[in-house]
LOTORKE-578383 format. One line per 2 residues: for each residue x, y, z of N, C-alpha, C, O. Coordinates in nm, 2 decimals, always signed. Layout:
! residues N
X:Y:Z:X:Y:Z:X:Y:Z:X:Y:Z; ...
This chain:
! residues 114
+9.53:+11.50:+12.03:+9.46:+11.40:+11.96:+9.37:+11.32:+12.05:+9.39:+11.31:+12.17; +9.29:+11.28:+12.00:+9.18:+11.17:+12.12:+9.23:+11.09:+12.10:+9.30:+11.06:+12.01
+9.16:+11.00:+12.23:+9.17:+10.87:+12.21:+9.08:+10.77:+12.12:+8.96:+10.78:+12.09; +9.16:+10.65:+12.07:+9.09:+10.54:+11.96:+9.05:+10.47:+12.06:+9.09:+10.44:+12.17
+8.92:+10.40:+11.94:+8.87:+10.29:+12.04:+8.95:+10.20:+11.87:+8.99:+10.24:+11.76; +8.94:+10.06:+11.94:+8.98:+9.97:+11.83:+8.90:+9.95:+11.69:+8.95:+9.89:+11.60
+8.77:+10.03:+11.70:+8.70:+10.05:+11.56:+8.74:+10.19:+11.47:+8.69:+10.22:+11.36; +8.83:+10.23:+11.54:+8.91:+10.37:+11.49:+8.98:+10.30:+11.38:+8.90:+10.33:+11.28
+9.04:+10.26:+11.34:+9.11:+10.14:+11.28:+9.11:+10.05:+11.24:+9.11:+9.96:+11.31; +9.09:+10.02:+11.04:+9.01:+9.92:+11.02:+9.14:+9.89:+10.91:+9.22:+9.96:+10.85
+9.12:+9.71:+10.92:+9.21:+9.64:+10.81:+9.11:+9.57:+10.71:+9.05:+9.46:+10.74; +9.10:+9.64:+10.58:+9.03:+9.52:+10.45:+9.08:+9.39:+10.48:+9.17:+9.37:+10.56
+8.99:+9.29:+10.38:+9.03:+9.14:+10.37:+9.13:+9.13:+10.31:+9.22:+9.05:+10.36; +9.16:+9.19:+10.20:+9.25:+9.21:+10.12:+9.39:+9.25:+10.17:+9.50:+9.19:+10.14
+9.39:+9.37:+10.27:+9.53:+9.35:+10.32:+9.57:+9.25:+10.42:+9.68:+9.20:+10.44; +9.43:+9.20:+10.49:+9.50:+9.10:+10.62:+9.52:+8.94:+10.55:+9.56:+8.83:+10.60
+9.46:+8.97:+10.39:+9.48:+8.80:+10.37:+9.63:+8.84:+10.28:+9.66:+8.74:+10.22; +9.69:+8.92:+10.26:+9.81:+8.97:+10.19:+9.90:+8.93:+10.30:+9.98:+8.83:+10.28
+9.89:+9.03:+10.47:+9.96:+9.00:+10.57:+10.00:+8.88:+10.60:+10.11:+8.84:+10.61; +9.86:+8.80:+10.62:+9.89:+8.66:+10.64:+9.98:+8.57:+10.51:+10.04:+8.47:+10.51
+9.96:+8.63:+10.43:+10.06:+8.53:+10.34:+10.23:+8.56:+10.36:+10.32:+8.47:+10.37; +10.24:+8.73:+10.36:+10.36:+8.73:+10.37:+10.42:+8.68:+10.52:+10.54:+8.66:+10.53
+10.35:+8.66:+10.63:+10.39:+8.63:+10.79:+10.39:+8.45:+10.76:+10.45:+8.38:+10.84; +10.34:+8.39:+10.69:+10.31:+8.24:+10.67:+10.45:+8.17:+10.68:+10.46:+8.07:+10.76
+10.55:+8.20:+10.60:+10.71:+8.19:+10.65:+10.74:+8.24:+10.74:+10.79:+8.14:+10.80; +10.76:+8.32:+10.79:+10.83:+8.37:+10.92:+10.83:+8.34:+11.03:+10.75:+8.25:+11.05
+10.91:+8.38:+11.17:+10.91:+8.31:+11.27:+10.77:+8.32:+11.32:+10.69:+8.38:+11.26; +10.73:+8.26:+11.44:+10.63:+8.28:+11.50:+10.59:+8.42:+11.58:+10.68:+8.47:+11.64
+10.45:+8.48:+11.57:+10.49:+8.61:+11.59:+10.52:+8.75:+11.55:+10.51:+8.87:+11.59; +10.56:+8.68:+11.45:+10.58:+8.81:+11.33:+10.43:+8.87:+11.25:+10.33:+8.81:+11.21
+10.49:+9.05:+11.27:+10.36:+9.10:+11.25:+10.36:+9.25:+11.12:+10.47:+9.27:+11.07; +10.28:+9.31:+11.10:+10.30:+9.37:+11.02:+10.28:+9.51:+11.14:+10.18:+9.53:+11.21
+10.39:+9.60:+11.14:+10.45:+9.72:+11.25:+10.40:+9.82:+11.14:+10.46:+9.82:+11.03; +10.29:+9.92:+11.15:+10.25:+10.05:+11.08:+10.33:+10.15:+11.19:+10.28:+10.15:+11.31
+10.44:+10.24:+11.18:+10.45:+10.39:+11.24:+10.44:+10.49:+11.13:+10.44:+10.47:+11.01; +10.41:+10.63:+11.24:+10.40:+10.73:+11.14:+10.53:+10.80:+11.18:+10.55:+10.82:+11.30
+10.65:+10.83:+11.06:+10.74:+10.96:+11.06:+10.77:+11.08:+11.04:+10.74:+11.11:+10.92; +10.81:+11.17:+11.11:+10.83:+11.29:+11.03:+10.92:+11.28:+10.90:+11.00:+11.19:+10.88
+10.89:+11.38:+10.81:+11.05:+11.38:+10.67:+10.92:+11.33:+10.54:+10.81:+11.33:+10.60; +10.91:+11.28:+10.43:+10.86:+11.28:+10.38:+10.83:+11.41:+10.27:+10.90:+11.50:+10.33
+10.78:+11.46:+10.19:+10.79:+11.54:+10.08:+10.64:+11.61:+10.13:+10.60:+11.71:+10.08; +10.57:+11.56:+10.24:+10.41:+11.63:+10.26:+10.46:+11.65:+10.40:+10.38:+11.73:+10.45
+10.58:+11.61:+10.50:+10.54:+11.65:+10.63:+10.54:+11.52:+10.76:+10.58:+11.53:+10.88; +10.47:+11.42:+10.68:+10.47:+11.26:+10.78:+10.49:+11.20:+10.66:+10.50:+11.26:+10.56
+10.51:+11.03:+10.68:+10.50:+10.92:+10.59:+10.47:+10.82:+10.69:+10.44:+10.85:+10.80; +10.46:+10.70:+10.64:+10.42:+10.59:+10.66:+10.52:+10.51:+10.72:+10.60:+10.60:+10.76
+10.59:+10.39:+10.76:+10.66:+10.35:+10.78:+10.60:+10.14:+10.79:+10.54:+10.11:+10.90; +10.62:+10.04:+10.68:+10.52:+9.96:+10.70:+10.67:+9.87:+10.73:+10.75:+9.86:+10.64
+10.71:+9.78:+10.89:+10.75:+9.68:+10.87:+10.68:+9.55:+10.94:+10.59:+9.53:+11.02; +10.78:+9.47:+10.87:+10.76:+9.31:+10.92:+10.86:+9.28:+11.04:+10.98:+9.28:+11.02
+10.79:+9.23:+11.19:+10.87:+9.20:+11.29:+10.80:+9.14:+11.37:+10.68:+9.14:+11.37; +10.90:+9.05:+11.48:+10.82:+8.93:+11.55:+10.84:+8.99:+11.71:+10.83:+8.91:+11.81
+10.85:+9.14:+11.74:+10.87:+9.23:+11.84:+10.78:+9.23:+11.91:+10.71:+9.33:+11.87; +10.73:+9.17:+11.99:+10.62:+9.16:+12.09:+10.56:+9.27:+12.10:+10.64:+9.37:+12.10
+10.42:+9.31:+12.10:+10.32:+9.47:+12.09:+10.36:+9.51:+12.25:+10.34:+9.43:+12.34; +10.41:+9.64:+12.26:+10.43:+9.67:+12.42:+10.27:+9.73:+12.46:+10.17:+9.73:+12.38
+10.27:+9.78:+12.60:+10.15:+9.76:+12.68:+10.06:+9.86:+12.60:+9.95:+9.84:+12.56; +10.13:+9.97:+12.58:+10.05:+10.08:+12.49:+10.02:+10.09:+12.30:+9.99:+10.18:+12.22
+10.05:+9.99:+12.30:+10.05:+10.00:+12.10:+9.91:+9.93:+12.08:+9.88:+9.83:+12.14; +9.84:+9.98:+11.98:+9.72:+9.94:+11.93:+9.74:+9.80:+11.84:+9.84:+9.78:+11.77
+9.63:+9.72:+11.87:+9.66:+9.57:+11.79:+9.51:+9.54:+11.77:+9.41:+9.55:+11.84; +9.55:+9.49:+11.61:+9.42:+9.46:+11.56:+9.49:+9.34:+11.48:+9.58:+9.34:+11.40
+9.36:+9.22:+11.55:+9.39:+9.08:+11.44:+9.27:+9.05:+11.39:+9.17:+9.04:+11.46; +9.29:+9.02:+11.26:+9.18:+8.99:+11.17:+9.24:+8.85:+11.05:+9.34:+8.84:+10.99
+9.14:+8.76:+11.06:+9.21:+8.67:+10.94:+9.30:+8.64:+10.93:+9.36:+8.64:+10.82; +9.36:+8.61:+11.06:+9.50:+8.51:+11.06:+9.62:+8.60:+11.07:+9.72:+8.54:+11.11
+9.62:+8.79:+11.03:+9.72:+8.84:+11.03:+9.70:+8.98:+11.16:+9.59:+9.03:+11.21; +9.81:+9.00:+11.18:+9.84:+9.09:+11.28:+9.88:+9.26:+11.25:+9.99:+9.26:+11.18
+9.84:+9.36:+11.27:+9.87:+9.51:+11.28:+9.89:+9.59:+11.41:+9.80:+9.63:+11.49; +10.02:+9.61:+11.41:+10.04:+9.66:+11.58:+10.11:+9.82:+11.50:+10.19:+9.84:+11.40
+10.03:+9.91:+11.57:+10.10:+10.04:+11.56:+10.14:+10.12:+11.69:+10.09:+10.07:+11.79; +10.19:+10.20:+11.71:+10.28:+10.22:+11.83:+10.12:+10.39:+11.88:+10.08:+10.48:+11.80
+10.10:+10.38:+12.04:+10.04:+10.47:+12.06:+10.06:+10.62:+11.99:+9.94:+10.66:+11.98; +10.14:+10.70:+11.95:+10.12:+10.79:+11.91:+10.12:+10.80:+11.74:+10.05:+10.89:+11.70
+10.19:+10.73:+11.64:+10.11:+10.67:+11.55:+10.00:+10.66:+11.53:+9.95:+10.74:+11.44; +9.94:+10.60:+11.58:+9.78:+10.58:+11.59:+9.68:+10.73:+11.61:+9.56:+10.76:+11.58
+9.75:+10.77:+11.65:+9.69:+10.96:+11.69:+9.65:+11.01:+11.55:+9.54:+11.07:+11.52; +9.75:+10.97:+11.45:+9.72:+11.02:+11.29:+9.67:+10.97:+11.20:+9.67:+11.00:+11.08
+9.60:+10.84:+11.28:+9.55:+10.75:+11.12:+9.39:+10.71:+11.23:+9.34:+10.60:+11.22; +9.34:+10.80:+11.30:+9.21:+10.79:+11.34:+9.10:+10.77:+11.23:+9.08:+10.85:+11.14
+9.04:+10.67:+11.24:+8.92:+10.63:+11.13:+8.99:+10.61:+11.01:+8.94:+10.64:+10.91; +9.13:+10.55:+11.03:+9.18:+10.50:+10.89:+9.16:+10.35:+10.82:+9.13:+10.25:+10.90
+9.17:+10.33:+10.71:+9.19:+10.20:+10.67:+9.29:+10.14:+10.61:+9.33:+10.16:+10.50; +9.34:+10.06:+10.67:+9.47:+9.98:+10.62:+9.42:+9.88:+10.47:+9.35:+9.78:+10.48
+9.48:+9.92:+10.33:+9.39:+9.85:+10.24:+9.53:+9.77:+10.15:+9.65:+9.80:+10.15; +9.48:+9.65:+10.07:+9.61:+9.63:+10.00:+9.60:+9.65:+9.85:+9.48:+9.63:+9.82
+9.64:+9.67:+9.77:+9.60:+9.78:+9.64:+9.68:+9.71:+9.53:+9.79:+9.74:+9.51; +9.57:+9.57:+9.43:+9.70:+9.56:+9.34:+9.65:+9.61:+9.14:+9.57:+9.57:+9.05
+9.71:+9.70:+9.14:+9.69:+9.72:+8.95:+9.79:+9.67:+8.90:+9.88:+9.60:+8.94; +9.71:+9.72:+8.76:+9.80:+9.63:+8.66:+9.95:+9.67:+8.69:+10.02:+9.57:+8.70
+10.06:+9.84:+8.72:+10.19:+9.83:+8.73:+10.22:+9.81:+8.87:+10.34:+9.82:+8.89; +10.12:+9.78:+9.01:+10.21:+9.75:+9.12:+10.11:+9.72:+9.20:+9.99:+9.73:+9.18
+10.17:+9.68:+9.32:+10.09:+9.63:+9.43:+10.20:+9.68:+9.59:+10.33:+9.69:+9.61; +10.08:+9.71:+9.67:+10.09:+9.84:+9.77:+10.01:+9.81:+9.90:+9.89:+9.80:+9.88
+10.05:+9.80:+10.01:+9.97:+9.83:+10.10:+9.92:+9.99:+10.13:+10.01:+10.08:+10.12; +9.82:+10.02:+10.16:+9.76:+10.18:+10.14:+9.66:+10.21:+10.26:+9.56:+10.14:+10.29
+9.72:+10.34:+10.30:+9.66:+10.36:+10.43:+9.55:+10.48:+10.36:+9.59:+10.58:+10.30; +9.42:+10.46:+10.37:+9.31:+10.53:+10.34:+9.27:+10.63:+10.48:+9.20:+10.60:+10.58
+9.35:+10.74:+10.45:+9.33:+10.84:+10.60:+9.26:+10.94:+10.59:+9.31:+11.01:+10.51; +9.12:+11.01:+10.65:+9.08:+11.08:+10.63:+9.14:+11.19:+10.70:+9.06:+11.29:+10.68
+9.21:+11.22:+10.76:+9.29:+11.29:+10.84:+9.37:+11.40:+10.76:+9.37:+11.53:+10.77; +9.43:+11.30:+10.65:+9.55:+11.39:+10.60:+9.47:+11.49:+10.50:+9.37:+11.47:+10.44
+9.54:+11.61:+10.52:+9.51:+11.75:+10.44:+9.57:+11.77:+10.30:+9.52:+11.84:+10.20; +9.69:+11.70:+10.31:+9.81:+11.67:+10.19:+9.83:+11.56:+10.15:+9.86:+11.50:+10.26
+9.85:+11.47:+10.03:+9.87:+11.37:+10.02:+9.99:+11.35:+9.90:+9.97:+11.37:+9.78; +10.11:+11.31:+9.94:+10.19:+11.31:+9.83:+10.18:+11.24:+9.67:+10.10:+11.14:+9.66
+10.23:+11.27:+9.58:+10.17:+11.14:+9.46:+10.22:+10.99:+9.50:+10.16:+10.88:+9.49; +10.39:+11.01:+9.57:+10.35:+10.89:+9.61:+10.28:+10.79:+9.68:+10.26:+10.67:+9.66
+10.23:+10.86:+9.75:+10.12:+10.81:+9.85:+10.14:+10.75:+10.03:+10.06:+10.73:+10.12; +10.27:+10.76:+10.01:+10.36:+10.72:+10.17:+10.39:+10.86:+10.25:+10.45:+10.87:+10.36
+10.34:+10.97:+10.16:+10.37:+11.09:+10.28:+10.24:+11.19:+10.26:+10.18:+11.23:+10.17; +10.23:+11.23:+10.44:+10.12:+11.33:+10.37:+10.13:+11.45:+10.51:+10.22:+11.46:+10.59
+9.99:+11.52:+10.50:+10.02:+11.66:+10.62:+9.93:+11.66:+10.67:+9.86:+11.70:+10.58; +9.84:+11.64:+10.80:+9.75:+11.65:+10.89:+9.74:+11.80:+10.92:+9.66:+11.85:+11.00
């Protein structure tokens, strides 16, 4: 996989003003952690948590609007020129990774196949 530059990776307003609401309680620090896993019904999925785990020397970090996205170096290998978006309809509301990468995309939307 190549290397990202930090424009490899983009957060809408919508998910970082979402992030920032849900981090507005929490300790100081706390951030929204994207990894990618194997297992999933396509092959990879997504993995979205909330933690106040300091970004180590190699994990990509992007702050925008008050909120924070740290994903771990080889993560980041599979969501080249992706966008982190937050998605709300009438039956639910979703953070959603817009990947042009993946080849498969599950219906749920959290697993797919590069």
């Amino acid at each position: 996989m190549e290397a990202l530059q930090k424009s490899s990776f983009s957060v809408t307003d919508s998910a970082a003003a979402r992030i920032a609401e849900i981090t507005c309680g929490e300790p100081e620090g706390t951030v929204l952690r994207i990894s990618v896993l194997g297992g999933g019904c396509s092959g990879f999925q997504y993995k979205f948590d909330f933690n106040n785990t300091p970004p180590g020397d190699t994990d990509f970090v992007i702050t925008q609007n008050g909120a924070t996205v740290v994903i771990d170096d080889l993560s980041i290998s599979y969501m080249n020129n992706s966008t982190l978006d937050y998605v709300e309809t009438l039956g639910s509301s979703e953070f959603e990774i817009r990947n042009p990468n993946a080849t498969v995309k599950c219906g749920c939307g959290n697993s797919f196949s590069v």
